[in-house]
N, C-alpha and C positions, 0 to 999 in steps of 0.2 A: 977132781970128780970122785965120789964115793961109789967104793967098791959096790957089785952087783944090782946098780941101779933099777927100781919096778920099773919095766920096758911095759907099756900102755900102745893099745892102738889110740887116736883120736876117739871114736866109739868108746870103746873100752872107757878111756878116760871120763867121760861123759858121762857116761853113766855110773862109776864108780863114783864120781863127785857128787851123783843124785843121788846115790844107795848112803853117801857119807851125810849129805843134806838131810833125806829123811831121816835116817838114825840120830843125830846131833839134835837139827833142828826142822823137826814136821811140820812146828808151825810156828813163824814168827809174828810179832807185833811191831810193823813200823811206823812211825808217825815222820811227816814232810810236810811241805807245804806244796801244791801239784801243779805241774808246768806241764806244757805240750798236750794237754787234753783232747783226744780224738777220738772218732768213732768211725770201722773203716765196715765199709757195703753194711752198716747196718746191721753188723753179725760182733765185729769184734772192739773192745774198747781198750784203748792205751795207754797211761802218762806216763810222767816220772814224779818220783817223791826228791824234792830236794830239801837239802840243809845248808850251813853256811860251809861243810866241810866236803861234801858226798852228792851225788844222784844215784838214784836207782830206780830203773823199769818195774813199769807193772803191768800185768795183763790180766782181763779177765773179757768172758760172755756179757755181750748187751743186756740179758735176758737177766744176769744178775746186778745191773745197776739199778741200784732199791731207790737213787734220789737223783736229783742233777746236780750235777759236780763243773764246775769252774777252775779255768786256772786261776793259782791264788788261794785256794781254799787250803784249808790246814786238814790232815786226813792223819785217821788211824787207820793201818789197814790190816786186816790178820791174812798173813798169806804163807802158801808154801815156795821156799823158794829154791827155783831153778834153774838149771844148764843148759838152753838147746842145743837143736845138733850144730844151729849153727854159728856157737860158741858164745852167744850172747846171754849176759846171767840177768833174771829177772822176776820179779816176784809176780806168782801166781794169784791173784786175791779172790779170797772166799771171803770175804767180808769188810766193809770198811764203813767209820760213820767219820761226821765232821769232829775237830775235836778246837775249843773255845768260843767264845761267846760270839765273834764275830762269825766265825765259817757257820758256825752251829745256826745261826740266824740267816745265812745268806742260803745256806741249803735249805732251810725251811722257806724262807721266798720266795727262792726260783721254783718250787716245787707246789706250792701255794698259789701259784698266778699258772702254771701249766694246768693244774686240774680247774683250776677256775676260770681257765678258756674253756675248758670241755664240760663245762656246765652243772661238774658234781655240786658245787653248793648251791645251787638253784633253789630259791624256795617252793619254785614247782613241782620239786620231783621229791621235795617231803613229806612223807607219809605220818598219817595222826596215831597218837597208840590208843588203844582199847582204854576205857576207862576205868575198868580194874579186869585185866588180864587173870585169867587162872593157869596157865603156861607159862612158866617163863624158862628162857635158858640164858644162863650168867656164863660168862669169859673173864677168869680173875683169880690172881695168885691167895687161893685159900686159905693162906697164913698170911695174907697181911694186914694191915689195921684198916685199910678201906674196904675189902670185903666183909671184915667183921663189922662195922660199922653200917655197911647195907643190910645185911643181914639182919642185924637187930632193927634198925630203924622200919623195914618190913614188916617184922614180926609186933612191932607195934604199934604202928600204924591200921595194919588188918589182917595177916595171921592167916594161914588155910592154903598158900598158892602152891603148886604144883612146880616145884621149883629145881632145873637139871644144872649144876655146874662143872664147865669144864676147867680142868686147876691148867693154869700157864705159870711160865715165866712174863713176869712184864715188865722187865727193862734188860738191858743185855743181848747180844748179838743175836743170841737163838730166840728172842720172843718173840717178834715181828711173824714169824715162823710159824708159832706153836699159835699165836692166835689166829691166823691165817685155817689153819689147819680146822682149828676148832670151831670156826665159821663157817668149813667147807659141810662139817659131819652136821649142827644142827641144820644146816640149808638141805641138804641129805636122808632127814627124816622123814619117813612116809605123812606123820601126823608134826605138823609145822610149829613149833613153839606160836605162841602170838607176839612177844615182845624178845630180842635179843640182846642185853646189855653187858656191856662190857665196863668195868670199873677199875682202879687204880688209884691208889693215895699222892697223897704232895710229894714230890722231890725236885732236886738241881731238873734243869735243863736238862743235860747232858740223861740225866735218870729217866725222863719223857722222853726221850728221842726215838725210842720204841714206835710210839706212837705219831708218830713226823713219815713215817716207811711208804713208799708208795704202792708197794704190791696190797699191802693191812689197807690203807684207805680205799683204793678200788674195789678189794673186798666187803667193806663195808659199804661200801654205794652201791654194790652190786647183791646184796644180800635179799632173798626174799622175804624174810623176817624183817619187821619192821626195829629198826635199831635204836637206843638208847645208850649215850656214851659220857661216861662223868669217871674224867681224870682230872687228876690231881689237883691246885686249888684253886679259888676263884677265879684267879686272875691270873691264869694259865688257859693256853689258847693251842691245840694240837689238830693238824689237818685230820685226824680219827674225829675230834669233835663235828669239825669242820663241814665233814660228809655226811655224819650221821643224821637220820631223820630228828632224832629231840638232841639235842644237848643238855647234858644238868653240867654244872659249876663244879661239884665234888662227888662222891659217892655216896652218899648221907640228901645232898640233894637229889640223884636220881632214884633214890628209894622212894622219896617225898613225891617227885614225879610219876614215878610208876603205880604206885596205888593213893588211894587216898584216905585221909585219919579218920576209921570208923565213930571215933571220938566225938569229932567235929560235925558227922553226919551226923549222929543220934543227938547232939546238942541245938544243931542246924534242925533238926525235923522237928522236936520240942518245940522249939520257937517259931516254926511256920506252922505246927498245931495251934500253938497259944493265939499265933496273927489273925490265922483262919476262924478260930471260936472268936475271938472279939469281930472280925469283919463279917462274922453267920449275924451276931447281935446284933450288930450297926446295921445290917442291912436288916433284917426282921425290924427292928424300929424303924426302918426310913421307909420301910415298907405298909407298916400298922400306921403311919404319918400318914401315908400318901392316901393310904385306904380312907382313914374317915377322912380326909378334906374330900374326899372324891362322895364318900356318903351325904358329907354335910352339905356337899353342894348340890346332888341329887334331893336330900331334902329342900332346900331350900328352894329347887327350882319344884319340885312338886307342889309345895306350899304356896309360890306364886301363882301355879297354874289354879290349883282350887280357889285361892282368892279373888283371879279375875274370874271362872267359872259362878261363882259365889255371889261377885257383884250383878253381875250378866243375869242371873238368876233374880236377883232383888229387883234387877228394872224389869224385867219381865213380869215379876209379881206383883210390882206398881202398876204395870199397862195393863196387867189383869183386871186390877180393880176398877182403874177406872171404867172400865167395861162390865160392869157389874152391873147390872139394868137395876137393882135393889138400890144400888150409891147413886145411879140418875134421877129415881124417884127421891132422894133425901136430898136433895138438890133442887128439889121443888120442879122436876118435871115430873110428865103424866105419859103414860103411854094409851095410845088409844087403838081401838081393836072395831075392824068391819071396814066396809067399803064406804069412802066418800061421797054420797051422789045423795039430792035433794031427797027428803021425806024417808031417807036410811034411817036405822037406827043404831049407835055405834057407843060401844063400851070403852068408857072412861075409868083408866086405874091410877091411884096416886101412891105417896106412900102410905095414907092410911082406910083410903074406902076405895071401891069399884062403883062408879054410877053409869046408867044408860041414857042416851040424851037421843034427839030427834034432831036431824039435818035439815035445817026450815032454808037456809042461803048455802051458795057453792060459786065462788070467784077464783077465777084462777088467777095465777102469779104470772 
């Protein structure tokens, strides 16, 4: 037994091994694969990390588990670790994500079918964006190749918008956080942005996982700004898209989303002026068509009307003549003038004399 051994209460010890814990090590990184997974009154969450050598406890707040966790899953987890009083050593966790292709994927499904029982990706509760926005507020690491790439695509597409961005981290344990944050402040504004996008370049898996967080995705379905989300590349699929009202494929696409190529409008109006002057022509011609067939055939039916008026007149003019007492006398009648009755005297006209004759006989018919 060595000479004057440090004499420790229980307490004492305890705490001395946390004072040596945080000095040493504040904050550890461990990765295991997680057994015993529990969750007690809904307040407190437990497992263990094991390996093929070790276990070791963990504990943290319901309120900070960011995803659904499985036993089985392989876990990083940053934690502080310590002593209770009641001698059990275990790590505190302030943060943990899945780490390989399989947990990485199995945390995104469990996670992905939970909010998709509670309706976030409803195409019902997706909201349309303005057709060219002059507000906008961006969420996006200001140094990186996909916000420079929104930004120009932007500025030349249509140029002029009113544009607030908040700089995050976007990938790494604190970013989930800091966009979290940066959604609370423009939701915050007394004057509302109209569109809120949030963008991010290609990387691993593992570099999206930011974007996988579930406190960030309820934040984003929960946003009064209408949201616009284009991470990384095409054929990359993150529950942040998932919620949000548009989705674009990249960052470069949600620019081309957001506004539209003044370009294409001013070449687009050209050619529906050009359409419009030939279809003003076509119809003035189909118009000038219609007119004179409509003239000609007013003429043509006035033309018929005088011609039977015309003919109607000419037998008129016949039944006149013949009634012409001048044409009866050239026809070799006579007309005769006075009363018929025995010893009368009655005037005889032809067509070339008048004579007076005497009534000697009177027989009737």
């Amino acid at each position: 037994m060595e000479n004057n051994p440090l004499q420790l209460s229980v307490s004492e010890f305890v705490a001395l091994t946390n004072q040596t814990l945080d000095y040493a090590y504040p904050t550890v990184s461990v990765i295991g694969e997680v057994t015993e997974f529990r969750i007690s009154q809904g307040k407190w969450v437990s497992f263990k990390l094991k390996d093929a050598g070790a276990v070791v406890g963990c504990f943290l707040v319901v309120n900070q588990l960011r995803m659904p966790v499985e036993d089985g899953m392989k876990l990083l987890v940053v934690a502080n670790p310590r002593l209770n009083n009641k001698g059990f050593f275990s790590l505190n966790v302030r943060a943990m994500k899945p780490v390989g292709e399989g947990s990485i994927k199995k945390g995104f499904e469990l996670l992905k079918a939970k909010l998709e029982a509670e309706g976030l990706f409803a195409p019902e509760r997706k909201r349309r964006l303005p057709r060219v926005p002059q507000r906008v507020a961006v969420i996006a690491s200001t140094e990186s190749a996909g916000y420079i790439d929104f930004c120009k695509i932007i500025n030349e597409r249509w140029g002029g918008l009113s544009v607030e961005v908040a700089h995050t981290q976007v990938q790494g344990v604190p970013a989930p956080d800091q966009m979290i944050r940066a959604i609370h402040y423009f939701n915050s504004l007394e004057v509302l942005p109209e569109v809120l996008v949030i963008v991010r370049g290609g990387g691993s898996a593992e570099d999206l996982m930011a974007f996988n967080d579930e406190p960030l995705a309820r934040a984003i379905a929960e946003s009064r700004i209408p949201t616009l989300v284009g991470v990384g590349h095409e054929v990359d699929n993150s529950l942040a898209d998932m919620v949000a009202d548009v989705r674009a494929a990249t960052p470069t696409n949600a620019a081309e989303i957001l506004v539209p190529d003044r370009n294409e409008i001013i070449r687009a109006a050209h050619q529906r002026s050009a359409s419009l002057g030939h279809q003003l022509v076509q119809a003035i011609d189909e118009y000038s068509a219609r007119t004179r067939e409509q003239l000609n055939a007013a003429f043509r039916r006035i033309q018929e009307k005088l011609d039977e008026h015309f003919e109607r007149l000419a037998t008129l003019r016949l039944a006149t003549a013949q009634l012409n007492p001048e044409n009866v006398l050239r026809r070799g009648y006579a007309f005769l003038r006075g009363e018929v009755t025995l010893g009368a005297t009655v005037e005889i006209e032809t067509e070339h004399t008048i004579a007076q004759a005497e009534v000697k006989h009177v027989r009737t018919k």
